[in-house]
N, C-alpha and C positions, 0 to 999 in steps of 0.2 A: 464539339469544338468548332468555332469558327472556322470557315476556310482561309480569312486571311487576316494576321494577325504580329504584329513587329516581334520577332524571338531575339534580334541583338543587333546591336549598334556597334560597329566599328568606327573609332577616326582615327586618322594620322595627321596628324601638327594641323590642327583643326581648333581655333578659340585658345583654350591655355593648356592643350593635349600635347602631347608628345607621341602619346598611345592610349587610346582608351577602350576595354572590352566591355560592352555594357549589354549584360544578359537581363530579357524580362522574362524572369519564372510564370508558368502559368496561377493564377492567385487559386486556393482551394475552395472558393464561394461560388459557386454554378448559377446560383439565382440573383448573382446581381454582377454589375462590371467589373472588368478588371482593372486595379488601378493600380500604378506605379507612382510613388511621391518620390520625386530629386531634391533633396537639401544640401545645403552645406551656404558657408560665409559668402560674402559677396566677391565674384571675382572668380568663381569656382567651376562655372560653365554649365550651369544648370541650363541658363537661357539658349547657350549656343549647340547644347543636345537636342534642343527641341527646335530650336531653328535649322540645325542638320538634318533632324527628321523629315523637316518639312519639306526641307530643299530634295529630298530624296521623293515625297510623295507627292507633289506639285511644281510642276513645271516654271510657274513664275516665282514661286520663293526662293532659287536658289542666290538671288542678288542679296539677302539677307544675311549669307554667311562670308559672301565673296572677301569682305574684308577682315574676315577674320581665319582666313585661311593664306599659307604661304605657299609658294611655288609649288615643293614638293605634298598637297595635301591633297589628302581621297576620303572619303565618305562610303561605308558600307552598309547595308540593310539585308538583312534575313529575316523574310518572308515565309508565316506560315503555307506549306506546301513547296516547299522547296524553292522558291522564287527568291535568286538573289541580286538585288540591284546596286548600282553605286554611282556616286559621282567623284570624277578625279580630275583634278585645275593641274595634274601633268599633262592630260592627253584631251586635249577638246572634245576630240573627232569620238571619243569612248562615252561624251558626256550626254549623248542621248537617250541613256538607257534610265528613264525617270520614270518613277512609281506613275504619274499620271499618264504614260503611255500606255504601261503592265494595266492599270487593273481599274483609276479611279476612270477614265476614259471605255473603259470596256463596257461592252453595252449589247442589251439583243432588241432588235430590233430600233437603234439608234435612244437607248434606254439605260439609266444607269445602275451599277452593281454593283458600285463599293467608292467610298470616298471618305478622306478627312477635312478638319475643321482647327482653324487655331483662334485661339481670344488671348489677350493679355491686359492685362488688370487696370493698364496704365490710360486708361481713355474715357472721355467722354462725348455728349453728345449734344445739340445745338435743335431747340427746335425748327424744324421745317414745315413749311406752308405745303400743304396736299390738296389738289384740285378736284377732290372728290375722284368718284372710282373709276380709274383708270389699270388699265391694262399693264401688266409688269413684265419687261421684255428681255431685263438683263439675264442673263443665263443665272442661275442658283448658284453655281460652285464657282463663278466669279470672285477671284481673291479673298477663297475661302481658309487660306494657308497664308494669310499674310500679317500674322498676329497686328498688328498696329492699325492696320487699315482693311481688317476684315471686315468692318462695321461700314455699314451703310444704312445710316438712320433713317433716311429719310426709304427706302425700300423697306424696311421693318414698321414704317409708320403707314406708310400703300396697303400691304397687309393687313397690316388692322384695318383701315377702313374697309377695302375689298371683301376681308370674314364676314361683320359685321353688316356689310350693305348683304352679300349672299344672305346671310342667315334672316337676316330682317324680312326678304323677298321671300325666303322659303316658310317660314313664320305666315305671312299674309297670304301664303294659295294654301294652306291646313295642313304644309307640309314638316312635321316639327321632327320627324325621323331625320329627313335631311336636313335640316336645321343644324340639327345637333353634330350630325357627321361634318357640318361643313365647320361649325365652331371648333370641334375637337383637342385641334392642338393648340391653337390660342387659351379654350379653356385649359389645357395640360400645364402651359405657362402660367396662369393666372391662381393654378393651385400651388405648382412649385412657391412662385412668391412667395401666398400667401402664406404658407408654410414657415420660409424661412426669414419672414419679417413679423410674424404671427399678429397680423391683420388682413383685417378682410381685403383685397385687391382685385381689380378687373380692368377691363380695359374698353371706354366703352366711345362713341365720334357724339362732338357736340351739335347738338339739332340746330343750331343758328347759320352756326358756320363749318358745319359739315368736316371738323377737324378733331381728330384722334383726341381723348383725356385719357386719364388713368383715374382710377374711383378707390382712394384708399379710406379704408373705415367709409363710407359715405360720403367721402369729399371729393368733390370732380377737381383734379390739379392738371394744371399746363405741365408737361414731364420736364421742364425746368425749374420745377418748386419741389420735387421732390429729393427725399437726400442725394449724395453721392453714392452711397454705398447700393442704394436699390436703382442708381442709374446705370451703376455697371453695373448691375444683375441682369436691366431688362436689358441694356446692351448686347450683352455677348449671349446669352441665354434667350433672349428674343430674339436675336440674327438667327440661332442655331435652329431653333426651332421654326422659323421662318425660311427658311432655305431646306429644312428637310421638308417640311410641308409642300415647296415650288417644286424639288426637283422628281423627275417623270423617271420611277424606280423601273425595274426590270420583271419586279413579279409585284405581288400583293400580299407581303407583308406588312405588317402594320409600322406607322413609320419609327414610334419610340422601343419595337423591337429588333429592327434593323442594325446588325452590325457594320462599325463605323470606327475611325481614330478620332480622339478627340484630344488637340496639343492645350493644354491651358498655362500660360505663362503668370504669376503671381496672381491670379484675377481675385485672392483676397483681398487685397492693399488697401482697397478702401472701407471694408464693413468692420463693424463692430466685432468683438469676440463671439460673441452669442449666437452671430450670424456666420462668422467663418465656421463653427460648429457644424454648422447644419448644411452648407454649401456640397460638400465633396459625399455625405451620405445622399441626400437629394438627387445627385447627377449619377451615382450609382444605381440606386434604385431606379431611375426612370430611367434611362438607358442598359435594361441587363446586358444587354450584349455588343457593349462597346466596348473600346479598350481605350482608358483615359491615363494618358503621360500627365503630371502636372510637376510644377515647381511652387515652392513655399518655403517663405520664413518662420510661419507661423505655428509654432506648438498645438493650437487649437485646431487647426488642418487635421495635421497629423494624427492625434490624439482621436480624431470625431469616426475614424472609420475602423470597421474592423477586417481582416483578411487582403489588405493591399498591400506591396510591397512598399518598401521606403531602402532608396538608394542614395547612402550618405558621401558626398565629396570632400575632398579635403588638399591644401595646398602642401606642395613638398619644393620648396624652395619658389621658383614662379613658374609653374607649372602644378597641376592640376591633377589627384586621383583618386580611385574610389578608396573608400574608409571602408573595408572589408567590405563584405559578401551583405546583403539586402537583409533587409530586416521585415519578417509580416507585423504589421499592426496589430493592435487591440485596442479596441475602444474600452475598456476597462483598465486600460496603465493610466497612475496618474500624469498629470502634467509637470509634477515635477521629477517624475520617471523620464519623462520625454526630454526635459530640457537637456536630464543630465547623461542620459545617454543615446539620444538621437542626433542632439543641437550642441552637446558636449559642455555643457552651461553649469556649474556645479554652485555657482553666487549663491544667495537664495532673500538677499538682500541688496541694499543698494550700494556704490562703490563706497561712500565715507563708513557706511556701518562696518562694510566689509573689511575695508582696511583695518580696522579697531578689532574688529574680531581676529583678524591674521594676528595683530600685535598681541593681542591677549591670548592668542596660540601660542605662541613665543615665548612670553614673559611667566607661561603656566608650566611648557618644557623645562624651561631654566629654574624655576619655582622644587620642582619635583625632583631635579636632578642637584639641586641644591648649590646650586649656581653662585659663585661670591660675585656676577658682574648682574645679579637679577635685583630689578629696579621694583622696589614695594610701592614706592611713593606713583611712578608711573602706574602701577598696574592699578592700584587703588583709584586714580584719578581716570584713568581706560573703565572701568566696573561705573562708577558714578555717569560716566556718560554716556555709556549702552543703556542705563537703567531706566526704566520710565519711558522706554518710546515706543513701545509693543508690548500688547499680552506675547505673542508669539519671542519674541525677543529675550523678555523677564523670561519666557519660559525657559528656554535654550540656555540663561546665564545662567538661573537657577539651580538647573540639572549640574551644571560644570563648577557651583561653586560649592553644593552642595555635598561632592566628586572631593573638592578639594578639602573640605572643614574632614570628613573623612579619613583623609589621607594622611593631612598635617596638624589637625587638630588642631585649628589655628581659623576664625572666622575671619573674611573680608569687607563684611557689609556692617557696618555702625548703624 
């Protein structure tokens, strides 16, 4: 078991809360991270449990929730090891007691022990001019909790050059052992990618002009030619692993074993399905022993990982709460398992189909129960305009007309 590790989140009139108890089970998978998934509709406060968090474990996030808290509102955290912290907008003078004091600040020998990271989906990034290898001064865990403005690109693009120049200099004195230790976690990004865009990817500085590219399939691109969805990848996932690589840890574990939080707000928004599949197994497997909070809308999220929990919200007039007790995933339920009882989606088609098919729900009740106000002439005219627009569809009419000739002894289809 980790030493520290978020066991429950209290808030009072906090976002759209009135009250909220929010327990994270330990997940039963030891060899990979633990993950908690928050869903529910928009408006539900998935965002402002993860901006609570943060405000509780970093010092400068707490201006993130401020307005969405009212006079009487407090923020609690229970900490594996018994360490329990809070923030409360009653009592100023109580509002000291922040996780970045406890534990992400704690240090031996002015070294650090424990700390989290936030990314959210909603960003991108602007190429920056880099003067060649220069020395990087900003501290690491510098608005590493500020989901919106965690990213500092042009610091993530120093890095690469700086890897790159070291490893290139250790290359030229026969030294490839160091070489390769100094690549490491740049290489660790460059496989994640590649993975989950399933091409070749690298990250490599161009010889003219001494300026970071990225090498997908063999093509050197300026990181403003590449899609969206792989710019928030290197984004948030490139800061991450750039700042765990800067920061000066307390012992010599290795850094993608180090337990850590990691807050992720929507950060699928932009990728394709194929690649949200792959996004949340990836961050588990290379992080075992983190504990990752995320939020999503996405069925393919959800669906892609097995043994995380998934905690469903839901509104109760305008106010906000949880939809029973958590639920473990399985990457083996279908997706249309998940819509219907994760995301409570039960459609399975598009609104005008649907509405045809309620009607012919209807008009099949009234049919059966031998209805004098049941309309033959509508229902035969509803049958002719389902028909023909899906194998899946014919399928599904078929079954139900098939049900009815049966029943009534009476075909529909001419």
């Amino acid at each position: 078991m980790n030493p520290y590790r978020i066991e429950s989140l209290h808030l009072t009139q906090v976002g759209p809360f009135e009250e909220l108890e929010l327990v994270l089970p330990v997940t039963p998978e030891n060899e990979k991270a633990e993950v908690h998934i928050l869903t529910g509709e928009n408006g539900t406060g998935k965002t402002s449990v993860l901006e609570a968090i943060a405000t509780i474990f970093g010092g400068n996030s707490k201006r993130l929730v401020l307005d969405k808290m009212s006079e009487m509102s407090r923020i609690d955290l229970c900490i594996y090891s018994n360490i329990s912290l809070f923030f409360d907008r009653t009592s100023p003078s109580n509002s000291s007691t922040i996780f970045s004091g406890t534990i992400t600040e704690e240090a031996i020998d002015g070294k650090t022990k424990y700390c989290g990271f936030a990314y959210s989906g909603n960003r991108q990034f602007k190429d920056t001019y880099i003067r060649g290898t220069q020395e990087q001064t900003r501290f690491p865990l510098y608005d590493s909790l500020e989901f919106e403005s965690s990213i500092n690109f042009e610091d993530f693009l120093q890095w690469v050059v700086n890897t790159r120049t070291r490893e290139l200099v250790s290359k030229a004195k026969n030294k490839q052992g160091i070489a390769n230790q100094q690549r490491k976690n740049l290489k660790t990004l460059e496989q994640a990618l590649s993975t989950i865009v399933d091409s070749e990817l690298f990250f490599d500085v161009d010889e003219e002009n001494f300026q970071p590219k990225i090498n997908v399939d063999r093509q050197l691109l300026n990181f403003n030619q590449i899609p969206d969805g792989l710019k928030s990848m290197v984004s948030w996932l490139g800061d991450l692993l750039m700042r765990m690589d800067r920061i000066q840890w307390d012992n010599d574990i290795p850094v993608l074993e180090r337990p850590f939080l990691l807050l992720l707000d929507e950060i699928d928004v932009h990728l394709h399905p194929a690649w949200q599949r792959k996004i949340l197994p990836m961050v588990q497997s290379l992080f075992p022993n983190a504990q990752v909070i995320v939020s999503t809308h996405s069925p393919f999220v959800v669906g892609s990982v097995d043994g995380a929990w998934v905690h469903r919200f839901k509104k109760e007039g305008t106010r906000s709460v949880l939809d029973g007790p958590p639920i473990l995933s399985e990457d083996a339920r279908s997706y249309e398992y998940i819509l219907e009882e994760i995301f409570g989606i039960k459609e399975h088609f598009g609104i005008e189909v649907e509405k045809r098919l309620t009607e012919f729900q209807q008009l099949k009740k009234q049919l059966l129960k031998r209805d004098e106000t049941f309309d033959e002439s509508r229902f035969r005219q509803l049958i002719d305009e389902l028909r023909g627009q899906s194998t899946e569809l014919d399928s599904l009419l078929g079954m139900e007309l098939n049900q009815l000739q049966r029943l009534t002894q009476k075909s529909f289809i001419e």
